[in-house]
C-alpha positions as CSV (number, residue, x, y, z in Angstrom):
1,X,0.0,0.0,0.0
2,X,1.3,3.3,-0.8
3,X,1.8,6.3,1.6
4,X,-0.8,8.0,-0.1
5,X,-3.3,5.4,0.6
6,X,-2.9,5.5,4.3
7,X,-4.4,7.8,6.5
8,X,-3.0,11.6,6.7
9,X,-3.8,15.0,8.5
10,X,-2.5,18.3,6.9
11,X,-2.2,20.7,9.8
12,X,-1.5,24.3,8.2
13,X,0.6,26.7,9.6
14,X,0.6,27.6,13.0
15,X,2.4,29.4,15.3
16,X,3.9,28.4,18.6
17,X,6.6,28.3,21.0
18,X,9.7,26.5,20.1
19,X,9.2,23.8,22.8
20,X,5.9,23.2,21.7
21,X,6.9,22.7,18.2
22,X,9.1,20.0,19.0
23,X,7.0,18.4,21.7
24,X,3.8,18.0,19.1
25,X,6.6,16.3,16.6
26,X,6.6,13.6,19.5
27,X,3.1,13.3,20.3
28,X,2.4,13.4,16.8
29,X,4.9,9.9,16.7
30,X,2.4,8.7,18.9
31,X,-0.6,9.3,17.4
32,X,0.9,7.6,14.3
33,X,2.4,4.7,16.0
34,X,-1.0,4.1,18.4
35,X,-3.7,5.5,16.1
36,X,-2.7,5.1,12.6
37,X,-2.9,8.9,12.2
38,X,-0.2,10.3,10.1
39,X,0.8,14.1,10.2
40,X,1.9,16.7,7.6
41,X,2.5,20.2,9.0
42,X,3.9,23.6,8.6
43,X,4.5,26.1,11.6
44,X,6.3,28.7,12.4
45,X,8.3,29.7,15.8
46,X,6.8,32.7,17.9
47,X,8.6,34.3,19.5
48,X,12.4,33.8,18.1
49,X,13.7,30.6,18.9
50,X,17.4,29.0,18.6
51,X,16.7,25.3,17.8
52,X,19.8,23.3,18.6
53,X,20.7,19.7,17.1
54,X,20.7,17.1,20.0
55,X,24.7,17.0,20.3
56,X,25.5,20.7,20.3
57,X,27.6,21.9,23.3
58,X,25.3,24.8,25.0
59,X,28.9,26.3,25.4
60,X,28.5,27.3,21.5
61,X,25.0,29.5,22.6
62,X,25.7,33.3,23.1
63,X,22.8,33.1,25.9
64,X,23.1,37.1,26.9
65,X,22.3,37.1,23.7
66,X,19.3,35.0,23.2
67,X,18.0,36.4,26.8
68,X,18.4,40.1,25.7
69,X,16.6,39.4,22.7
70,X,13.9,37.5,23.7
71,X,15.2,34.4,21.7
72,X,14.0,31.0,23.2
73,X,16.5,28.0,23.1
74,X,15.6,24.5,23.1
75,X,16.9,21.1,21.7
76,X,16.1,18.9,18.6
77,X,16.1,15.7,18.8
78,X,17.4,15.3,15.6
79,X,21.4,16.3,14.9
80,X,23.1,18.7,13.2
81,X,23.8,22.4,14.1
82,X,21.7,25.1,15.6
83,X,19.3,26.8,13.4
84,X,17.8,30.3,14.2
85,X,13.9,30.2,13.5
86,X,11.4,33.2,13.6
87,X,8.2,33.8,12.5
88,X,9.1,35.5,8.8
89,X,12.5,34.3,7.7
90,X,11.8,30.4,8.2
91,X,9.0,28.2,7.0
92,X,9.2,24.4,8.9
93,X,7.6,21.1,8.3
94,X,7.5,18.6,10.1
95,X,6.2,14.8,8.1
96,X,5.3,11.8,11.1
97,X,4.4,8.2,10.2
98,X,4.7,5.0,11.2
99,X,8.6,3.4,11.5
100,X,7.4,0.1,9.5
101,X,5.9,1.8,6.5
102,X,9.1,3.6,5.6
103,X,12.1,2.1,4.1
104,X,14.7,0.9,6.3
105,X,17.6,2.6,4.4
106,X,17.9,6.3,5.4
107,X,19.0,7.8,2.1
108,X,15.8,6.5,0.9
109,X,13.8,7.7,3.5
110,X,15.0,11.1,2.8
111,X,14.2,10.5,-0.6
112,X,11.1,9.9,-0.1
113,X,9.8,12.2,2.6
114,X,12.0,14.9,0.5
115,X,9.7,14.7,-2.8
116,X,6.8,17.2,-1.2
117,X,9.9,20.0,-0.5
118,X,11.3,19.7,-3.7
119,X,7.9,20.4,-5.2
120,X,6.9,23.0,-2.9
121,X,10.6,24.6,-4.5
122,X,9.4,23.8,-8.0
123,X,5.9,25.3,-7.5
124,X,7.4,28.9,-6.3
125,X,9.9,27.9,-9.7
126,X,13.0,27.5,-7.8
127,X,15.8,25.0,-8.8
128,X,16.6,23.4,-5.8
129,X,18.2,19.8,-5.5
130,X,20.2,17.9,-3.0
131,X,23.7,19.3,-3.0
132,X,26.1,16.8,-5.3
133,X,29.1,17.7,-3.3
134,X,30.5,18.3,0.7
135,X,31.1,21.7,1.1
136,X,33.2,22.4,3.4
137,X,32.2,23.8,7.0
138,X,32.4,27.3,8.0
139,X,31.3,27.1,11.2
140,X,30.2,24.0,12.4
141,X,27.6,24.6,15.5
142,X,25.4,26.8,12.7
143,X,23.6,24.1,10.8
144,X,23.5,26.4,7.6
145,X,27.2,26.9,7.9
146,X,27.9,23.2,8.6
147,X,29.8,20.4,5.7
148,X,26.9,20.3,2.8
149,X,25.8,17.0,3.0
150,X,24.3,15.0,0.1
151,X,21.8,13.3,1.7
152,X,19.4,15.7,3.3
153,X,21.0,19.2,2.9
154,X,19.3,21.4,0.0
155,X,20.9,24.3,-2.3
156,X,19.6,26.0,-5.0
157,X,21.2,28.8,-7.9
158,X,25.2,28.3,-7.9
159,X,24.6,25.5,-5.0
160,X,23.8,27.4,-1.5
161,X,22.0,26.2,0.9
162,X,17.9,26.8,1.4
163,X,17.2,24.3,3.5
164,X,17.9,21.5,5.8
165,X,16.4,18.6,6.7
166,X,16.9,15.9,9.9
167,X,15.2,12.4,10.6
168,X,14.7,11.0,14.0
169,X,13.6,7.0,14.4
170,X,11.7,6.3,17.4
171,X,11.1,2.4,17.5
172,X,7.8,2.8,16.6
173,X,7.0,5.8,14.0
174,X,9.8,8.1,11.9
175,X,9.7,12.1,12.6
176,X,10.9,13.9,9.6
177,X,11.4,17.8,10.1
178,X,13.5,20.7,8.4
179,X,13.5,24.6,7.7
180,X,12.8,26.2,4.5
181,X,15.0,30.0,4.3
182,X,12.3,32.4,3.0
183,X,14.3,35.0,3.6
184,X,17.6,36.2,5.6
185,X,18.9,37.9,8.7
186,X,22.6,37.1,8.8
187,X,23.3,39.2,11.2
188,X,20.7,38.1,13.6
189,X,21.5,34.3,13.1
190,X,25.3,34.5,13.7
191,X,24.7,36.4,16.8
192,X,22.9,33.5,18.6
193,X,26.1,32.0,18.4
194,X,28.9,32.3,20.9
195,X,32.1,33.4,18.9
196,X,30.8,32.2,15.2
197,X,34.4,34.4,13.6
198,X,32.2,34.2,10.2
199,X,31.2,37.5,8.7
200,X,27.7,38.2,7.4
201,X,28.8,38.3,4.1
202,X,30.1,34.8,4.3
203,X,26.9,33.4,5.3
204,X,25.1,35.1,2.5
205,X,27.7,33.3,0.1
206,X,26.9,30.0,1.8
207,X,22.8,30.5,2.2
208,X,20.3,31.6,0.0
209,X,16.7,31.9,0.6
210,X,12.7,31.7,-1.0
211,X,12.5,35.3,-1.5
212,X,15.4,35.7,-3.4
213,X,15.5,32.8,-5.7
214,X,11.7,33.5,-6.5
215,X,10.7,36.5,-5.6
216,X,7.4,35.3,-3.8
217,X,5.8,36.7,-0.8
218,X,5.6,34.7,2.2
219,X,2.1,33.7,2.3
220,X,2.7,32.4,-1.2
221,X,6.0,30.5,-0.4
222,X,3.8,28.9,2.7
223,X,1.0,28.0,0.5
224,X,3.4,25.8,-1.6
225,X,4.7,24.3,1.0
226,X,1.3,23.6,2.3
227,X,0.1,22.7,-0.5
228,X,2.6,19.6,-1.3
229,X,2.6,18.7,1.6
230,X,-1.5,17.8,1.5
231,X,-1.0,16.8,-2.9
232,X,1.9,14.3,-1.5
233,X,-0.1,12.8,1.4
234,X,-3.5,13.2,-0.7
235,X,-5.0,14.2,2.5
236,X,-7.1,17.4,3.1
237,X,-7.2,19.5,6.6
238,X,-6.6,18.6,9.5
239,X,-6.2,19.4,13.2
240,X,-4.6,18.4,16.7
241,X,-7.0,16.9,19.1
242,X,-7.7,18.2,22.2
243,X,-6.0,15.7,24.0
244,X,-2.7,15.8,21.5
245,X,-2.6,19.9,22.3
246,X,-2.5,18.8,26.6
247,X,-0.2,16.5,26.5
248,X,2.4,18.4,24.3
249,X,1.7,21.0,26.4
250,X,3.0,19.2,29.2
251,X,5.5,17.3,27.1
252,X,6.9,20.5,26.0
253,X,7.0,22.0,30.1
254,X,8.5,19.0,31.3
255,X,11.6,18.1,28.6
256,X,11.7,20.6,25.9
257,X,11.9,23.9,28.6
258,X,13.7,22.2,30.4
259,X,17.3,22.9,31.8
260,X,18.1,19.5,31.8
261,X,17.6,18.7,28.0
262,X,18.4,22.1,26.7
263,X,21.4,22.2,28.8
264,X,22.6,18.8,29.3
265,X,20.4,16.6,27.2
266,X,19.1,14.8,30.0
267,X,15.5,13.9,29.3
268,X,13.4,14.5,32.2
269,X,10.2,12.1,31.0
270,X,11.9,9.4,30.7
């Protein structure tokens, strides 16, 4: 049976607090692993958050910074660098289903859950693909300044970055989740990092975003996004249940705001 054939919820963008974000992503795994419910969604991050991957050293976090600002930090569960997220420069998706319906190998499952973001890029009538070569890192806490890696990390015009992508396996469902540049705020970004010695102008070189490749407005560039998301799931609108929106509520309290996993990774619920 295809994916397509299987139940799916498109959840349009939203806006919430970093630690919720990430704490629906898991109780969205639940659903999918308990209930058969898959999920398809877009969101944004309100206010400001720094996401970082689940390995970072919080050492590498200007946190004056972050506090001064008003930026929320939390932790992916997923690797790679940190990745500064607000509500108009990033568009994120997040794509939850079942562990046993998706192939075992992970280049394929990138593949696979890849095919709606490459349309959503074709759609706004941007050449993006998967990078066909490992640039080399600039600074390697910054997840858009990272080694280009062919297997989930997205460039477009003369091969800069415009998005990234992470997986994380749970035993029982597969949590697929990555950030889409619509636009840029170099300085910004680089000055949620502690000591980054990388110049704005060098992360322009390295990134490039929605808004410059196509020229669409934001509500357009989320639209696409939305939109292959639901044609690639064939599912219409959806929503969290009552129940979903408690518990990631207190999923989100408990590990994701947490000193313990932000700071040290510990998780607290388990």
């Amino acid at each position: 049976m295809a994916l397509s054939d299987r139940e799916w919820r498109l959840i349009r963008e939203e806006s919430r607090r970093g630690p919720m974000n990430m704490a629906l992503d898991e109780i969205a795994a639940q659903t999918a692993a308990e209930e058969g419910i898959r999920t398809v969604r877009v969101y944004q991050w309100d206010p400001s958050t720094l996401s970082l991957g689940y390995r970072q050293d919080p050492d590498t976090v200007a946190w004056n910074y972050c506090d001064r600002e008003g930026i929320t930090v939390t932790r992916r569960p997923t690797g790679g660098g940190g990745i500064y997220h607000d509500r108009d420069a990033d568009i994120s998706y997040s794509i939850v289903a079942p562990a046993d319906e998706l192939p075992g190998d992970l280049m394929e499952t990138y593949e696979l859950l890849c095919e709606p973001v490459f349309d959503a890029f074709e759609r706004l009538g941007i050449d993006a693909r998967f990078t066909d070569e490992r640039l080399p890192e600039i600074h390697q806490p910054a997840c858009y300044l990272r080694e280009l890696h062919p297997a989930h990390d997205v460039v477009a015009g003369e091969g800069r970055k415009i998005s990234g992508n992470a997986q994380y396996r749970r035993k029982d469902a597969v949590v697929q989740h990555g950030s889409l540049k619509f636009d840029l705020d170099a300085d910004r970004h680089l000055s949620t990092f502690a000591d980054p010695d990388t110049a704005p102008a060098e992360f322009r070189e390295r990134v490039t975003s929605i808004a410059e490749q196509s020229g669409a407005d934001r509500d357009e560039a989320v639209e696409a996004v939305e939109d292959a998301l639901g044609d690639w799931a064939e599912t219409d609108d959806g929503s969290w249940t009552d129940d979903e929106l408690a518990r990631a509520e207190e999923r989100a309290e408990a590990k994701f705001e947490s000193e313990a996993w932000v700071r040290d990774r510990e998780d607290p619920t388990e």
